[in-house]
C-alpha positions in Angstrom: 0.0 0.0 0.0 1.3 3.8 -0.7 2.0 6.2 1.8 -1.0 8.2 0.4 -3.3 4.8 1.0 -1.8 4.7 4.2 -2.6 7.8 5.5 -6.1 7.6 3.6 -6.9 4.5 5.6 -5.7 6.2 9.3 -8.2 9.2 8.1 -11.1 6.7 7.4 -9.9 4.9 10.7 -10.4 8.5 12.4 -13.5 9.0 10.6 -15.2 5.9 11.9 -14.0 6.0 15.4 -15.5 9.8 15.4 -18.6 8.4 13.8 -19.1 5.7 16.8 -18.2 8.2 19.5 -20.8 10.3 18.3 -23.8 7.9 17.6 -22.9 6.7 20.9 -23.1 10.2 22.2 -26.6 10.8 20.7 -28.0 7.3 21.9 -26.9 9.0 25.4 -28.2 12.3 25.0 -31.7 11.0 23.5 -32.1 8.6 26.9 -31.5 11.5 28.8 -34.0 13.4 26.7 -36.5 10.9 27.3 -36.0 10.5 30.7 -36.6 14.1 31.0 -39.6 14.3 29.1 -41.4 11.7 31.4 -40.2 13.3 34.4 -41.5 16.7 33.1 -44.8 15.1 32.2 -45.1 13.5 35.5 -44.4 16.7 36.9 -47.5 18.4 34.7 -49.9 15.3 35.7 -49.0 15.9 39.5 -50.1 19.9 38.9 -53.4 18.7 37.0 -54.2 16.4 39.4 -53.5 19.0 42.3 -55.4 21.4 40.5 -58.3 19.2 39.6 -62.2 19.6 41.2 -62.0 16.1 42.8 -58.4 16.6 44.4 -59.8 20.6 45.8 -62.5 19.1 47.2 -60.9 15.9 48.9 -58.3 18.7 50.5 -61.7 20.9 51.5 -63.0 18.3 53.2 -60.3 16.4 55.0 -59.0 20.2 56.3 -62.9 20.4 57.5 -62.4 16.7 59.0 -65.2 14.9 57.1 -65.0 11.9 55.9 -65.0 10.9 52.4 -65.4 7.5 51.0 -65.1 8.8 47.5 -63.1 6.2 45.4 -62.3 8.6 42.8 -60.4 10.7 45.4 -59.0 7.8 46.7 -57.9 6.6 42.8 -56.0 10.1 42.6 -54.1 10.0 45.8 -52.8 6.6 44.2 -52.3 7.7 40.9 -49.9 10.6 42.1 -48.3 8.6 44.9 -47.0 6.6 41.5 -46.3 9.0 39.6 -43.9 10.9 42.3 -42.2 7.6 42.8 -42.0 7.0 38.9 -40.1 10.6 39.1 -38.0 9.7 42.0 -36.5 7.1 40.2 -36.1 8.4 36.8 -34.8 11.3 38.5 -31.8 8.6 39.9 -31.6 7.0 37.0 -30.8 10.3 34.8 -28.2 11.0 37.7 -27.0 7.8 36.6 -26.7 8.2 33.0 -25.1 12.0 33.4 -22.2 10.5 35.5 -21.7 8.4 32.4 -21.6 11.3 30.1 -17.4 12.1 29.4 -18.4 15.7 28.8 -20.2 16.5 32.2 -17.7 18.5 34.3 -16.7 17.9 37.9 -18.5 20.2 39.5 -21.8 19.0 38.2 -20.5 15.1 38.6 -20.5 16.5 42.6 -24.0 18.6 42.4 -25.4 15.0 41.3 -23.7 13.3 44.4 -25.1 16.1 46.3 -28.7 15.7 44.6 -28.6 11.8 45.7 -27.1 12.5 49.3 -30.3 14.6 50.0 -32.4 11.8 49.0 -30.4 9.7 51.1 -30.3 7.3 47.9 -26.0 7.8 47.7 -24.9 4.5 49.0 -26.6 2.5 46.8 -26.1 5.2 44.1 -22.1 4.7 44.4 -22.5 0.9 44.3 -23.8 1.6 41.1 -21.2 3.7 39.6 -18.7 1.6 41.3 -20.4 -0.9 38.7 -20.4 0.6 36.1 -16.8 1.8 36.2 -15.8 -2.1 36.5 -17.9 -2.8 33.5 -16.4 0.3 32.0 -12.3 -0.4 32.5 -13.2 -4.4 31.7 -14.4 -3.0 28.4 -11.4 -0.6 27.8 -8.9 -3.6 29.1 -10.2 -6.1 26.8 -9.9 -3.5 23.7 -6.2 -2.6 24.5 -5.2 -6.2 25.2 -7.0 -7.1 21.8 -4.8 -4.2 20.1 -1.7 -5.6 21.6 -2.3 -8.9 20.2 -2.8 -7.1 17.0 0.5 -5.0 16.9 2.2 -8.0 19.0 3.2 -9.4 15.4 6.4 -9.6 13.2 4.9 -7.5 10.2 3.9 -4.9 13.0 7.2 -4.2 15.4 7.8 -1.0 13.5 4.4 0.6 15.2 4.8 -1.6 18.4 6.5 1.1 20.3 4.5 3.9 18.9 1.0 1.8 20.1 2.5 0.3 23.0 3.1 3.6 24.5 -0.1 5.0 23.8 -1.6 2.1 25.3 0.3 2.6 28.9 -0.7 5.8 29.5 -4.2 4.1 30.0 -3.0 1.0 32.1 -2.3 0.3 35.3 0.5 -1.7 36.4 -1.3 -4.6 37.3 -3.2 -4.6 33.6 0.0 -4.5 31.7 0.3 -8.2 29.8 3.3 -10.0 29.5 4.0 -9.5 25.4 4.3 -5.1 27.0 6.8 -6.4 29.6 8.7 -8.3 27.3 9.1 -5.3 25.0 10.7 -3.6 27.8 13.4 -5.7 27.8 14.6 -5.6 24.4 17.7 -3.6 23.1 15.5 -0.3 22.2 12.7 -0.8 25.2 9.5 0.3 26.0 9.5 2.8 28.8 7.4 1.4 31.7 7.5 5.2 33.0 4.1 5.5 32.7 3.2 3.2 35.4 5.5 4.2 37.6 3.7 5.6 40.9 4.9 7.4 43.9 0.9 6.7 45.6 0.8 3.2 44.4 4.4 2.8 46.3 3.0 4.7 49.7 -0.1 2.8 49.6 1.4 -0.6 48.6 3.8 -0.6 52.1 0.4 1.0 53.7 -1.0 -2.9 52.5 2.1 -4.6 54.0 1.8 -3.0 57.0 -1.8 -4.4 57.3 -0.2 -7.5 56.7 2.6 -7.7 58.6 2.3 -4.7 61.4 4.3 -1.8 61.5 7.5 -1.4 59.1 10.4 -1.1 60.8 11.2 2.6 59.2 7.6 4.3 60.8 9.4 3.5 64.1 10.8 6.9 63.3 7.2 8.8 63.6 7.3 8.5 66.9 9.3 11.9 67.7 10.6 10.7 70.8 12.5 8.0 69.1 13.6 10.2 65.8 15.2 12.2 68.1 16.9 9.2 69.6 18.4 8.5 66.5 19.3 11.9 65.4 21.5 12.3 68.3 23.3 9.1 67.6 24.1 10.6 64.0 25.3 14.1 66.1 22.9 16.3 64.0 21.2 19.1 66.0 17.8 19.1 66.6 15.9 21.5 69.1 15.8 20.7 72.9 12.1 19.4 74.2 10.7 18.5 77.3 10.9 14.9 79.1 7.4 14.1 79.3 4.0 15.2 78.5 1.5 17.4 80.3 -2.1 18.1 80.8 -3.2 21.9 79.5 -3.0 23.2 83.5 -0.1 21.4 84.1 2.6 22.5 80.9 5.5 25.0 81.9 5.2 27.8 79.8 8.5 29.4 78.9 9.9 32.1 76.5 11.1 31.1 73.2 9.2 27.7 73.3 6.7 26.0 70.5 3.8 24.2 72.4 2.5 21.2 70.7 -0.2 18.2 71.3 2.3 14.8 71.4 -0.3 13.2 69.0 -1.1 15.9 66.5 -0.8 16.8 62.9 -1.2 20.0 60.3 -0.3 22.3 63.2 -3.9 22.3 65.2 -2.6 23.0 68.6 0.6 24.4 68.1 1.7 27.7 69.3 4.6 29.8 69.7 5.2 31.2 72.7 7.2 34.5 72.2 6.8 35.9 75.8 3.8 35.3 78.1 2.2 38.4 76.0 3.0 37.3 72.7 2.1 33.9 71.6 0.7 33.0 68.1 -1.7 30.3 67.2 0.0 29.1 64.4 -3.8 26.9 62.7 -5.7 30.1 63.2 -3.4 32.7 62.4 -3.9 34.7 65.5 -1.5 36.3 67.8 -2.8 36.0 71.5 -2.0 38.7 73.9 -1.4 36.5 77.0 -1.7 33.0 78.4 -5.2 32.8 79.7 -6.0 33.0 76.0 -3.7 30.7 75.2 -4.9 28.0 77.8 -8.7 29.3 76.4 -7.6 28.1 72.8 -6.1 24.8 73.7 -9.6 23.7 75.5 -10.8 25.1 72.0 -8.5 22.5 70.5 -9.7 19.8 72.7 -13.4 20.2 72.5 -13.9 20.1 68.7 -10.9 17.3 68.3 -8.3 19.6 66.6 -6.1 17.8 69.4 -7.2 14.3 70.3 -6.2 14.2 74.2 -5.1 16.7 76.7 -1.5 15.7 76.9 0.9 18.4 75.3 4.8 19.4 75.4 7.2 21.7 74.4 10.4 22.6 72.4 12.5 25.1 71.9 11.2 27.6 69.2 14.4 28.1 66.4 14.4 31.5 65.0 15.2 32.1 61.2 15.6 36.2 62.9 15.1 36.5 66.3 15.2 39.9 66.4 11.9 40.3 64.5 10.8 37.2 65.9 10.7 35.8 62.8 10.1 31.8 63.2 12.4 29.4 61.0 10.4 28.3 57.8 10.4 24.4 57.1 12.3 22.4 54.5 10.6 18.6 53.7 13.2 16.7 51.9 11.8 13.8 49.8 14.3 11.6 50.6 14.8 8.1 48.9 17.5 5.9 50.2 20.5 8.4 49.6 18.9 10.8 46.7 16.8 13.6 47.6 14.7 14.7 44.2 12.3 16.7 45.5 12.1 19.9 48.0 9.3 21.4 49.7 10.1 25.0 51.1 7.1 26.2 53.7 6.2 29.7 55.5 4.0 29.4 57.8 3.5 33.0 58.8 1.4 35.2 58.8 0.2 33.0 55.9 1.2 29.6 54.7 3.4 29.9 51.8 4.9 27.3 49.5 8.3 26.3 47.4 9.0 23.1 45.8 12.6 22.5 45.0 14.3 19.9 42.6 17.6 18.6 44.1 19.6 21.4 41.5 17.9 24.1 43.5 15.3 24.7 40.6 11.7 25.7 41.4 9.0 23.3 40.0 5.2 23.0 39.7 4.3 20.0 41.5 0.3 20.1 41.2 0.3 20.9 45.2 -0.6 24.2 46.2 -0.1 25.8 43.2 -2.2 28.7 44.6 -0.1 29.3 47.7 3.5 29.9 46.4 6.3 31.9 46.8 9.8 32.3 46.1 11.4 30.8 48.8 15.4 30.3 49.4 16.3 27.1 48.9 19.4 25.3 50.6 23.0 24.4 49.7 24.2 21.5 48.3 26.0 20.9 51.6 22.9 20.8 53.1 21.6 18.3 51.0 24.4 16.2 51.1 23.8 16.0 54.9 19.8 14.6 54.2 21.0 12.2 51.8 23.4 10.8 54.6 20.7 10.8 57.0 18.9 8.9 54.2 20.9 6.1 54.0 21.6 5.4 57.4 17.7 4.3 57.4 16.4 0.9 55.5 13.6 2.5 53.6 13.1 3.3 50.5 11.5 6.3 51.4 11.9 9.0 54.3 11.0 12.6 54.1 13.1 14.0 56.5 12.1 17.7 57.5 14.2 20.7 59.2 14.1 23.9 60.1 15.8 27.0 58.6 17.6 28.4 61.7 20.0 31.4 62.3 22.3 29.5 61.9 21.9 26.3 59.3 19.4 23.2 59.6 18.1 22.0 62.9 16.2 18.9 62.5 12.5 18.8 63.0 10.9 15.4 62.1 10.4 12.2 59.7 7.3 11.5 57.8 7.4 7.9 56.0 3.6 8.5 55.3 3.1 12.3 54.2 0.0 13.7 54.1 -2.3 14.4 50.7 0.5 12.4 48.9 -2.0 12.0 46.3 -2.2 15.1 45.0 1.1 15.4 43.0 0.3 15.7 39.4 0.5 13.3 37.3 4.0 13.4 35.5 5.5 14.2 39.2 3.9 10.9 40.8 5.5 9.1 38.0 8.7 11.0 38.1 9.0 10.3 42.1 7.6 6.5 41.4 10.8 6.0 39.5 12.5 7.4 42.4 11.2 4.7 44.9 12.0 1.9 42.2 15.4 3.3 42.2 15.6 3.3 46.2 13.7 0.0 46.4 16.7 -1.8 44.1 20.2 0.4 45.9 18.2 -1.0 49.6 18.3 -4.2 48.5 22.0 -4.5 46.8 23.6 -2.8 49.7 21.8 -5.2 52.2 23.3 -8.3 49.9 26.5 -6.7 50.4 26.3 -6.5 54.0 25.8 -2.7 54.2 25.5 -2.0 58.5 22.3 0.6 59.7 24.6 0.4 63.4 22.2 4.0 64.7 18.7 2.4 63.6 19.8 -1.1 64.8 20.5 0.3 68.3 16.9 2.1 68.4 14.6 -1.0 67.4 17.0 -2.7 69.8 16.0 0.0 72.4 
């Protein structure tokens, strides 16, 4: 066939597949026409009936409290109980058919939700989409499998890779067949970027710890024991207090951050300048002196901002403490030695954000794209340090956050599990998916060659 025939046939190819989409889109549309229709002629037969002799005088005399054995009253009050349930559901049913429609937008996809919620009809509602998504990706999994059988032929390997691509960026790991895999191993391979997943990683060790209990790495969460580690690695971290403390019971001093020991996202923390200046760090409000504060932190309590009345303290670190400016926070994404990925945070008067690649250049990560600033970054001494930290811990993944203090880094926390983790965009997730492959594979080849973790050996020992 000439190139002209070629390209004729893809246009006819294009032509038909535009032809189905729309026939199918006009078989949709007319249902939902349909469905309106009857549930706007329902509507009219409600009003006739309501405005109807019979229906006037059956509401005249029940409001008067006589008795009426009239069976043609009695025939109406049937006929529109009916018809209001025969709107009911239609009315769930076009709900149904508009979630299926590819052109409806988000917000009315949650208006819908919203519409069935009030009905209390959403449970069952979601089974149904649940359903019909099933039905859905079984359709589209069956149609790319069959087109990789197609191309997944001798006369076809010069459009293999072209297809085969096209065809990941629709699959999920778990749906790619064997004849994909096997063109990833060849001597000009198929990238298997595209399934790469930094929130299928997070949530695939969330599985094994439902499996197997804790992994050894979220030992670390606890701050209490981070700390124990940090010290054996000799990198500064603030000073705290010993133990916990009920609300009436915490010391207050100068220069200190108050914080719940089981918190998260800063509800209940507060940073205690002097006994007349103290900031609420979740609400953005300064407080003027400690009744206040200990007014906010039953606040806290009472709507669960801070699950139970035991709190503690640590010295505050100062990015100026002339102006009393508090340090600003820098999350390294840390896996197994490498750090890719940088996130720079203000937190006030208002939270402000940075993301950082491991060159010190800003990036759009998808998260809080409305919120950021130009922030200052960090040296590559700095980094080097985190990436030490990194390997000295058997995970694949750690983010490891400081603080920007007066005078370098002071170490804050670890987070194996961060918050919202899902809400990197798409070329990011797959960019740090790669990233925990990476880690995944150096973990296991330094543990084959007998690689010692002597600091977080002596903590699980403790």
């Amino acid at each position: 066939m000439t190139e002209s025939n070629n390209n004729q046939a893809s246009f006819s190819d294009t032509e038909m597949d535009d032809e189905i989409l729309a026939k199918k889109l006009y078989r949709l549309e007319s249902e939902i026409a349909q469905i309106k229709r009857e549930i706007n002629s329902g509507k009219k037969e409600i009003q006739q009936i309501e405005n109807s002799r019979a229906w006037k005088l059956g509401s005249k005399v029940k409001s008067t409290n006589v008795d009426s054995d009239s069976s043609s009253n009695e025939e109406i009050k049937n006929r529109l109980a009916t018809i209001q349930s025969s709107i009911y559901t239609l009315q769930t049913e076009l709900n149904r058919l508009r979630m299926d429609d590819r052109l409806l937008n988000t917000y009315q996809m949650m208006q819908t939700l919203t519409d069935e919620h009030q009905k209390g009809n959403l449970i069952d509602f979601i089974e149904d989409l649940v359903n019909q998504k099933k039905v859905h990706d079984q359709n589209y999994l069956d149609t790319f499998h069959h087109a990789i059988r197609l191309f997944n032929r001798p006369e076809m390997k010069k459009y293999q890779l072209v297809v085969f691509d096209y065809l990941l960026k629709a699959m999920a790991a778990e749906d790619v067949s064997e004849p994909l895999v096997r063109s990833a191993l060849t001597d000009h391979p198929l990238s298997l970027q595209s399934i790469s997943s930094f929130r299928g990683s997070l949530t695939k060790r969330i599985r094994q710890h439902q499996l197997d209990g804790p992994l050894s790495d979220w030992i670390l969460d606890d701050k209490s024991v981070a700390y124990q580690f940090i010290d054996q690695l000799g990198v500064r971290r603030p000073t705290t207090s010993k133990k916990g403390y009920t609300k009436d019971e915490l010391p207050l001093h100068e220069g200190t951050v108050i914080k719940p020991l089981n918190g998260a996202g800063a509800r209940g923390v507060y940073l205690l300048h002097t006994a007349n200046d103290i900031v609420d760090i979740k609400r953005n409000q300064t407080l003027h002196n400690t009744d206040q504060l200990l007014e906010q932190m039953e606040k806290d309590l009472e709507t669960k901002w801070v699950s139970e009345d035991s709190w503690g303290y640590e010295e505050l670190i100062y990015e100026n403490q002339d102006n009393k400016h508090p340090a600003r926070d820098l999350k390294f994404y840390s896996f197994y030695g490498k750090t890719p990925l940088v996130l720079e945070i203000i937190r006030y008067p208002e939270m402000q954000y940075c993301w950082w690649t491991s060159e010190g250049k800003p990036l759009l990560t998808g998260k809080y794209n409305d919120q950021l600033f130009v922030g200052k970054g960090f040296t590559q001494q700095e980094l080097a340090q985190v990436n030490e930290i990194s390997r000295q811990i058997p995970s694949p993944f750690m983010r490891i956050d400081f603080l920007r203090g007066e005078n370098g880094l002071v170490f804050g926390e670890f987070t194996p599990k961060p918050g919202n983790y899902d809400e990197f965009e798409e070329t990011i997730d797959r960019w740090l998916g790669d990233c925990f492959l990476g880690a995944e594979n150096r973990l296991v080849t330094d543990m084959l060659q007998g690689k010692k973790f002597d600091a977080f050996s002596d903590i699980l020992k403790a």
